[in-house]
VOLUM-140221 format. One record per residue (C-alpha): residue in three letters; x, y, z. Coordinates in steps of 0.5 Angstrom, whole numbers, plus 2048, in hexadecimal, padded with zeros to 3 digits. Example, Ala and Ser with C-alpha at 12.3 -4.5 7.8 and 13.67 -1.06 7.14 Angstrom:
 code   u   v   w
  ALA 819 7F7 810
  SER 81B 7FE 80E
//
This chain:
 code   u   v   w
  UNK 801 83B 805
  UNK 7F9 83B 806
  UNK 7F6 835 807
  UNK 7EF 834 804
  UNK 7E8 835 807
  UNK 7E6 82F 80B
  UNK 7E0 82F 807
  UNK 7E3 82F 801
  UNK 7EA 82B 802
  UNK 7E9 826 7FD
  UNK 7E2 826 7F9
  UNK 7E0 821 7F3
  UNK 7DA 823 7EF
  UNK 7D6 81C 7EE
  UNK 7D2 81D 7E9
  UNK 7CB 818 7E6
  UNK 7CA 819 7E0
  UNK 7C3 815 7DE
  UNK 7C2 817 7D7
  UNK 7C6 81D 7D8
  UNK 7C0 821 7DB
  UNK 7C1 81F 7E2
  UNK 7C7 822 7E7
  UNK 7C9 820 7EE
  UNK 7CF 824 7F1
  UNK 7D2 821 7F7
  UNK 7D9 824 7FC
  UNK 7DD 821 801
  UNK 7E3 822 804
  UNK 7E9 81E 807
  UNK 7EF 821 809
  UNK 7F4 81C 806
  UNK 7FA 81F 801
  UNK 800 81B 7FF
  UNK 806 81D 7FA
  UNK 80A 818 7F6
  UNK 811 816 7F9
  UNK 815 818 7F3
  UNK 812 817 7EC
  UNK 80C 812 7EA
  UNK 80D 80C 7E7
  UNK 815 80C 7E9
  UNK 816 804 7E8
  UNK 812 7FF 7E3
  UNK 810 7F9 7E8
  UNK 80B 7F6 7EE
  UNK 80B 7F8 7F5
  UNK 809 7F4 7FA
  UNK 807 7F6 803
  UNK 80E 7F5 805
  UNK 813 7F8 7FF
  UNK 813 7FF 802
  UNK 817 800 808
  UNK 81B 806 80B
  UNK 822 807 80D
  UNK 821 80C 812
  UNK 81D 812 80E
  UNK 820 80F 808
  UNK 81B 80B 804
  UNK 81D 805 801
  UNK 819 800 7FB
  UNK 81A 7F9 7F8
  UNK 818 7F7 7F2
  UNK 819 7F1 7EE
  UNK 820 7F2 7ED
  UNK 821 7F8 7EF
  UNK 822 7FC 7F6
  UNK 821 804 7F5
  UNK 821 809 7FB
  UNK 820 810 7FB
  UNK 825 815 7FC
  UNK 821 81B 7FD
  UNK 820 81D 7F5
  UNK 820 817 7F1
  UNK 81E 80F 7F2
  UNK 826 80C 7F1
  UNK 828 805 7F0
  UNK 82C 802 7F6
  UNK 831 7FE 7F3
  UNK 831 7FA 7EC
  UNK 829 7FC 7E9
  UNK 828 7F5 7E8
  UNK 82A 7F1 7EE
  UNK 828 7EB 7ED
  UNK 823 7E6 7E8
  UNK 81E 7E7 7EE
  UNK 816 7E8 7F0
  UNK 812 7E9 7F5
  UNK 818 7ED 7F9
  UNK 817 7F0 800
  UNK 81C 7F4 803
  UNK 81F 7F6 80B
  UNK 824 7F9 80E
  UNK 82A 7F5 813
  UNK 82C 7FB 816
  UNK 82E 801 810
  UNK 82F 7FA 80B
  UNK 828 7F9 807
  UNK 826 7F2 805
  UNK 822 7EF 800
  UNK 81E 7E8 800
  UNK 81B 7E6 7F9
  UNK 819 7DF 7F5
  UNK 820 7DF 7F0
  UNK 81F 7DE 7E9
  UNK 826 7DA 7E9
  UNK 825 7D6 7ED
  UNK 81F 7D2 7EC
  UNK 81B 7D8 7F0
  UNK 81D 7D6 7F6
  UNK 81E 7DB 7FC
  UNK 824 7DF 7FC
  UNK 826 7E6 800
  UNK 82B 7EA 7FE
  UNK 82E 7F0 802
  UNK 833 7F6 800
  UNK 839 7F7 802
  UNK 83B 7FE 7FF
  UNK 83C 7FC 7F9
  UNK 839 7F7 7F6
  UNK 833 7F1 7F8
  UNK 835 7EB 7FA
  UNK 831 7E5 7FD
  UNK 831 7E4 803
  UNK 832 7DC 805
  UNK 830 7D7 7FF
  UNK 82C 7D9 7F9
  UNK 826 7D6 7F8
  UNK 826 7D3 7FF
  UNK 81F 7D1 800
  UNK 81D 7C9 7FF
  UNK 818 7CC 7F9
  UNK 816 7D2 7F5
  UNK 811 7D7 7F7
  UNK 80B 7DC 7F6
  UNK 808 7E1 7F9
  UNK 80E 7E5 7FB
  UNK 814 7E4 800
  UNK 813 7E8 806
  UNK 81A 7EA 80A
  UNK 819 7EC 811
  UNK 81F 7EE 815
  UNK 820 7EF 81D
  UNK 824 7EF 822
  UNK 82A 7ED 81D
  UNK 826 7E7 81B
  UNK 824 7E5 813
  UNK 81E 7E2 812
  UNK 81A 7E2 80C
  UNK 812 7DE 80A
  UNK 810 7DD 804
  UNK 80B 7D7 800
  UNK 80F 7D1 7FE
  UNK 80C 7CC 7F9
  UNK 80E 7C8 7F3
  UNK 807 7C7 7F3
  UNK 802 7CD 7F3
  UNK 7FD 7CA 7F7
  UNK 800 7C6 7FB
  UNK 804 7CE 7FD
  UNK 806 7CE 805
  UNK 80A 7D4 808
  UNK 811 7D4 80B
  UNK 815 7D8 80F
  UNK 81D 7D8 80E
  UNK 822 7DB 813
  UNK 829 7DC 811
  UNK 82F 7DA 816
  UNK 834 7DE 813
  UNK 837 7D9 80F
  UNK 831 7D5 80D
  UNK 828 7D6 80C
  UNK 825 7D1 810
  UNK 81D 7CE 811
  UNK 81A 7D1 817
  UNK 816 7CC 819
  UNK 814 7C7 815
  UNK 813 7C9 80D
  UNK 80C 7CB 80A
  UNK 809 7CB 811
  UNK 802 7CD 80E
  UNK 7FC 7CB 80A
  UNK 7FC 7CA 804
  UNK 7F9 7D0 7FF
  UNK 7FD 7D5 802
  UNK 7FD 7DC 801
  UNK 7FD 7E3 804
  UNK 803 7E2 809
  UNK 806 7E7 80D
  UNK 80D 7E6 811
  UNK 80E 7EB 818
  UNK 814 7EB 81D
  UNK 814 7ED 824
  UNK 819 7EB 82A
  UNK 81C 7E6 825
  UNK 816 7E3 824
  UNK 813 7E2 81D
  UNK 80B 7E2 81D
  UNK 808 7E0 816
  UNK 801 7E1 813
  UNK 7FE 7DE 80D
  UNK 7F8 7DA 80A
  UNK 7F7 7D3 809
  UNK 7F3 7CE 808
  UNK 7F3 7CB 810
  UNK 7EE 7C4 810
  UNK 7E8 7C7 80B
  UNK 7E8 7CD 80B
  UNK 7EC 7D3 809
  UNK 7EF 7D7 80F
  UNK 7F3 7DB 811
  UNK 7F9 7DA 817
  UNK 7FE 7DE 81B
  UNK 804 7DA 81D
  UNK 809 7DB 821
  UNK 810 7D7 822
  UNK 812 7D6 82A
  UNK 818 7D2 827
  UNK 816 7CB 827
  UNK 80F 7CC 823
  UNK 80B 7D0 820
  UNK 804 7D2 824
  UNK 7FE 7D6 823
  UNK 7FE 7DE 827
  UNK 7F7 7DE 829
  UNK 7F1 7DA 827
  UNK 7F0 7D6 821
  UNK 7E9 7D9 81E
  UNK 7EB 7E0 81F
  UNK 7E7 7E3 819
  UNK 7E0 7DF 817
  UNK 7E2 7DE 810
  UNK 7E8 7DE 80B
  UNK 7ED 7E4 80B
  UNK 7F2 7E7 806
  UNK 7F7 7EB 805
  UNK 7F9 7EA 80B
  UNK 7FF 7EF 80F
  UNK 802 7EE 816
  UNK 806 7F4 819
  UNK 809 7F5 820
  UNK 808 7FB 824
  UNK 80D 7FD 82A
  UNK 80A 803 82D
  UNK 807 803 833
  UNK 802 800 835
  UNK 803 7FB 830
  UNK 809 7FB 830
  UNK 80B 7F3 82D
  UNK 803 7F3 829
  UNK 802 7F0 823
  UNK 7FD 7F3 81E
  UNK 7F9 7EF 818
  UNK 7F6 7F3 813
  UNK 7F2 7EF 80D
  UNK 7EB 7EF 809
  UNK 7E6 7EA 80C
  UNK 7E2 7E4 808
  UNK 7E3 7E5 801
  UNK 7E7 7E9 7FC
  UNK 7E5 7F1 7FC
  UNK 7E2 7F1 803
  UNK 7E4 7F6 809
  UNK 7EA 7F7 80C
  UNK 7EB 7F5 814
  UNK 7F0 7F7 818
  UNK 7F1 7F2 81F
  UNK 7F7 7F2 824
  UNK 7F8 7EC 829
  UNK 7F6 7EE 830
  UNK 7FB 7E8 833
  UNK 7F6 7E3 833
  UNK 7F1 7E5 82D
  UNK 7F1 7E9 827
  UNK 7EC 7EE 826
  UNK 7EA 7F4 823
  UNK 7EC 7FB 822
  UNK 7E8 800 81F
  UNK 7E1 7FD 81A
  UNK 7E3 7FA 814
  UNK 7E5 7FF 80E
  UNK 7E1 7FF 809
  UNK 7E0 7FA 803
  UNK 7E3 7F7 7FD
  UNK 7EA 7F8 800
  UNK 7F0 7F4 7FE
  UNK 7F8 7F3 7FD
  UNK 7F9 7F6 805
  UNK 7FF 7F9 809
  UNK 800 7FA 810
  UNK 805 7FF 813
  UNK 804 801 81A
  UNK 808 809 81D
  UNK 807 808 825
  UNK 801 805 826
  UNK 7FD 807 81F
  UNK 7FC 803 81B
  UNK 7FC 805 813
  UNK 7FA 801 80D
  UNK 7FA 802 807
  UNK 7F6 7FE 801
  UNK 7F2 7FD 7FA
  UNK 7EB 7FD 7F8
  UNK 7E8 7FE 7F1
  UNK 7E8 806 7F2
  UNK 7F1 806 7F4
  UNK 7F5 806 7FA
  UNK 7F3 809 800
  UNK 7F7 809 807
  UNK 7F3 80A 80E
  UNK 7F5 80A 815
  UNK 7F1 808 81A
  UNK 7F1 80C 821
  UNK 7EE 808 827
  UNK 7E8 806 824
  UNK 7E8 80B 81E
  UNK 7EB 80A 816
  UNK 7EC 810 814
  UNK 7ED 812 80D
  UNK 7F4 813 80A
  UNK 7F2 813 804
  UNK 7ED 80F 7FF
  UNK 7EF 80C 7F8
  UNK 7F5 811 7F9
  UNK 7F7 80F 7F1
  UNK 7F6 809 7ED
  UNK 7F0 804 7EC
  UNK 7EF 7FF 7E7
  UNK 7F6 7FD 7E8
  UNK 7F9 800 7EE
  UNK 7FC 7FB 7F2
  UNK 800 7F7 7F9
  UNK 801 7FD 7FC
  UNK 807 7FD 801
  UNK 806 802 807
  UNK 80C 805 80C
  UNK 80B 80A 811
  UNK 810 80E 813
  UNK 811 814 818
  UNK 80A 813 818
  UNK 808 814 811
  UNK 805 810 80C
  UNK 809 80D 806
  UNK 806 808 801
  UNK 809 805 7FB
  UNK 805 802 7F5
  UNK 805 800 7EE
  UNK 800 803 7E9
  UNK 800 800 7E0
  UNK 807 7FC 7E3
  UNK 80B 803 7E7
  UNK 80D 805 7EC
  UNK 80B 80A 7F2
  UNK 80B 80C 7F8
  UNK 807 811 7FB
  UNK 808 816 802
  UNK 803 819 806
  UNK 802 81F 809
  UNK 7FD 822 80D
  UNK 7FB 829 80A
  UNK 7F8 82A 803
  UNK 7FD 82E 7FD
  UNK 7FC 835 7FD
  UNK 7F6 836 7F9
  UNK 7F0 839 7FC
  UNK 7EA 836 7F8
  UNK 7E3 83A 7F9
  UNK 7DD 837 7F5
  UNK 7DD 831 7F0
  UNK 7D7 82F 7EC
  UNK 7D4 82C 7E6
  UNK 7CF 82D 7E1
  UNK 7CD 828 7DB
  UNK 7CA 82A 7D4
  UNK 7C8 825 7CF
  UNK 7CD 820 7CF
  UNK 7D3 825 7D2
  UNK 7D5 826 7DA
  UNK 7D8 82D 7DC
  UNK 7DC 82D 7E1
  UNK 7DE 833 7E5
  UNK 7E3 834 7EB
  UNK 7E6 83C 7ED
  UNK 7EB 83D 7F2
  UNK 7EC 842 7F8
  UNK 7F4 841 7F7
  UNK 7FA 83D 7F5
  UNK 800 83C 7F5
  UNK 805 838 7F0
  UNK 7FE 835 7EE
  UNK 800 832 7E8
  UNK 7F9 830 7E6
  UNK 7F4 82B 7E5
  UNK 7F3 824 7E2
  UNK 7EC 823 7E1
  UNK 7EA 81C 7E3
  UNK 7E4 818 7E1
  UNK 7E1 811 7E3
  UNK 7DB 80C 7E1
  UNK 7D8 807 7E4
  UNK 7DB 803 7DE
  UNK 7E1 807 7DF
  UNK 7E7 809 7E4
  UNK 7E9 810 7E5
  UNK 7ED 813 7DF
  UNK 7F0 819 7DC
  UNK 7EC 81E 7D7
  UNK 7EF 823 7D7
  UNK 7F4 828 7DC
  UNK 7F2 830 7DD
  UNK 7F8 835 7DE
  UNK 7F8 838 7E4
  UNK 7FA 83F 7E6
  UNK 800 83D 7EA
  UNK 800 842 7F0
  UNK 7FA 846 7F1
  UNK 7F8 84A 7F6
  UNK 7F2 84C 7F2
  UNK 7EB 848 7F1
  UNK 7EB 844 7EA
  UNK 7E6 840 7E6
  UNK 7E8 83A 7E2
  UNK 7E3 834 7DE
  UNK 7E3 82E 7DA
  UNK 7DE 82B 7D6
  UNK 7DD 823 7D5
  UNK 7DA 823 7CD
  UNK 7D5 81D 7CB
  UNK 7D5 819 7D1
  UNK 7D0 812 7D0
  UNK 7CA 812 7D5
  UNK 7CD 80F 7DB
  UNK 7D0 811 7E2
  UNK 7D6 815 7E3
  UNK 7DB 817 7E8
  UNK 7E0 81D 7E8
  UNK 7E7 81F 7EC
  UNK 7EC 824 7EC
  UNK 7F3 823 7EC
  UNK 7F6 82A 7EE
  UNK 7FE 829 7EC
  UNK 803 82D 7EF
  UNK 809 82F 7EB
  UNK 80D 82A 7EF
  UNK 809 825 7EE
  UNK 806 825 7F4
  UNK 7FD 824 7F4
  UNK 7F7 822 7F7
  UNK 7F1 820 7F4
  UNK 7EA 825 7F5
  UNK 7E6 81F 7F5
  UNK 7E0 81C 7FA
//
C-alpha cells in the first residue's frame, strides 16, 4: 500500500469565479482519513454525545428505541428493534450487561432504563420513575456497580431544572434534592468518578446564564472550582474524566463560549481552579462531545461546514479531520475512543453512521490537481501515479450559498501502477464562487476527501 506525497495528501482546488474570468487555486494538506464502520445510514433516528459506547472493542449504539451493536460486518439489532416507546436514549454497561436510559413515550415521558437480560429488555426499577417528564436526553452513567442517570425535568419548559436518580437495586432515588439547578436549563452532561457523580449544565444562576459544574459529597450538591470560570455564556457543555497519570481522577470540560457558533474550549480542574488546555478551537462550533484516551482529550463537533474531530496534545489541537462529512444537517456527534482510536456516531437527513479514524491515506497516490475555467464551464483535471482498489472519484461542489453536493462521480482505474489522467467539467455555473472536493472511494467503500 503507498502512502500519498505529503504535499498532496489531501488537496481542494478553491476556485473564485468573478464573472468567470478570474481564477484562484489554492492546496493544503491534512492527514486525517476515516471509514465507516458497517454501511452509512444503517438506522433512521437522532444521536445525541452519549449513545455510542463500547463493550470491550465491540461498539455499541442507542437510538430511539433501538440498541444495535456491530459484529464485526454489519450493525444488529440487540434484542427486540423496538424496545420501547423512548427518546433521547443514552447507553452504558454494568459489567457485559448494557443499559439505557430514555424519556418513555408510555409513561408520560418520564425517565425509564432498561437493561438486557440475554433475551429480552427488561426495565430496571419502575417505569417512569421520575416525578415529571423530560427534555434534552437521559444520560446513564454507571461505576463502581452504581446506576446513576441525569436528565432535565419539568412539566413547565421554562421552569426546566436538572436532576440525577440513583438506582438501589429495587428502587430509583432522588440524589440530593430534585431539580437542584436554575431555571432555563440546558446542555448537561453527567460523569461518574470513585462513585461520585459530578454534573455540568447551564442554567439561568441569579441574572444571568451560566454555566456550573457540581458535584455530590453526599448530603448536597457543591461547585468544583470557581464559580465564573468562563467569562460569559457556554453551551454544549461536556465533562469527562481522565484516569491516567498524572491526572489521574481529573475531570475535563469541553464547551463553545459566548454565543451559539463560537469556538470550542476545552479546561481541566487543577484541584482548585478550572483552566485552559490548549487555545480555543476555531469558530461556529456546537453540539460537542468530549472522550478522553490517557491523558488526551478528543472532541468531536459540528460547524456550518459538517463534523469535525481534533485532539488537543499539551497545548496543540491537532486536526483529525475537518467537515469530515455532512453539513447543512449533520448533527449530535457522540465521540468513543477506544485502544486509542477515535470513533464518532452522527446523524445526517435523519441516518445514522458511525465513522472510524485511521491515520494513513487509502492507497492512491494522487500527483497534480488543477482547474481551468472557460466561459460559464469549470475544468477539473486530477492524474494519479497509482492506485489500488481505487473505485473512483465523486465530485463535489460547493457555494457561498450552497453546501458540499454531489455532480458527478469518474470511474477509476482500479489497481495501477501505471500514471493516469482523469476530468470533469462543471457546465453553465452563475457568476459566483465555487469550492471543489474529491471523494476517492475504494470498492470497499473506505475514502478520503482530496480537499483544503
Amino acid at each position: 500500500m503507498k502512502k500519498a506525497k505529503n504535499t498532496l495528501c489531501q488537496c481542494k482546488v478553491k476556485l473564485t469565479v468573478l464573472s468567470l474570468a478570474m481564477l484562484f487555486v489554492t492546496a493544503d494538506i491534512s492527514a486525517a482519513y476515516w471509514d465507516y464502520v458497517g454501511s452509512p445510514g444503517f438506522i433512521s433516528g437522532y444521536t445525541n454525545a452519549k449513545c455510542l459506547k463500547f463493550y470491550g472493542s465491540v461498539p455499541y449504539i442507542a437510538i430511539g428505541g433501538s440498541v444495535m451493536k456491530f459484529d464485526g460486518t454489519n450493525w444488529v439489532y440487540v434484542g427486540s428493534p423496538n424496545i420501547a416507546n423512548a427518546a433521547g436514549t443514552s447507553i452504558a454497561f454494568l459489567d457485559s450487561t448494557p443499559y439505557v436510559s430514555f424519556f418513555d413515550g408510555d409513561h408520560q415521558g418520564k425517565v425509564s432504563v432498561k437493561k438486557f437480560n440475554g433475551i429480552e429488555w427488561e426495565y430496571v426499577g419502575n417505569p417512569g420513575f421520575s416525578d415529571m417528564g423530560g427534555y434534552y436526553y437521559a444520560i446513564i452513567e454507571i461505576s463502581l456497580n452504581d446506576i446513576y442517570v441525569a436528565f432535565v425535568e419539568t412539566n413547565d419548559y421554562e421552569n426546566r431544572k436538572i436532576s440525577v436518580m440513583k438506582f438501589d437495586g429495587v428502587n430509583w432515588n432522588y440524589v440530593g434534592p430534585p431539580r437542584f439547578s436554575g431555571i432555563y436549563t440546558n446542555w448537561i452532561c453527567l460523569a461518574i468518578n470513585g462513585g461520585v457523580p459530578y454534573v455540568t449544565y447551564v442554567s439561568a444562576e441569579g441574572s444571568q446564564m451560566r454555566e456550573s459544574v457540581r458535584k455530590f459529597n453526599g448530603l448536597n450538591w457543591i461547585n468544583v472550582g470557581q464559580i465564573d470560570f468562563v467569562d460569559g455564556r457556554t453551551e454544549y457543555n461536556q465533562i469527562a474524566f481522565c484516569n491516567t497519570s498524572p491526572y489521574e481522577n481529573t475531570p475535563y470540560l469541553a464547551f463553545n463560549v459566548n454565543t451559539f457558533y463560537d469556538a470550542t474550549r476545552i479546561m481541566r480542574y487543577n484541584g482548585q481552579l478550572w483552566v485552559n488546555i490548549g487555545p480555543p478551537l476555531g469558530q461556529w462550533h456546537y453540539e460537542h462531545s468530549l472522550a478522553i484516551s490517557g491523558i488526551t482529550p478528543y472532541v468531536a463537533f459540528i460547524s456550518f461546514g459538517g463534523i469535525s474531530v481534533a485532539k488537543c496534545e499539551g497545548n496543540n489541537w491537532i486536526d483529525l479531520g475537518t467537515n469530515i462529512v455532512g453539513g447543512g444537517g449533520t448533527m449530535w456527534p457522540s465521540l468513543a475512543v477506544n485502544n486509542g482510536i477515535p470513533y464518532v456516531a452522527f446523524f445526517y437527513q435523519g441516518l445514522v453512521s458511525v465513522l472510524r479514524f485511521r491515520d494513513e491515506p487509502l492507497p492512491v497516490e494522487l500527483s497534480s490537481i488543477s482547474s481551468i475555467v472557460k466561459g460559464g464551464n469549470v475544468k477539473l483535471l486530477w492524474s494519479t501515479l497509482s492506485e489500488l482498489n481505487n473505485a473512483g472519484f465523486e465530485v463535489q461542489r460547493k457555494s457561498t450559498k450552497s453546501s458540499w453536493t454531489r455532480i458527478g462521480f469518474v470511474n477509476g482505474a482500479g489497481s495501477s501502477q501505471t500514471h493516469t489522467d482523469y476530468e470533469f467539467t462543471d457546465r453553465n455555473l452563475s457568476s459566483s464562487t465555487y469550492s471543489y472536493r474529491l471523494k476517492q472511494i475504494d470498492f470497499n467503500g473506505n475514502f478520503e476527501y482530496f480537499e483544503l
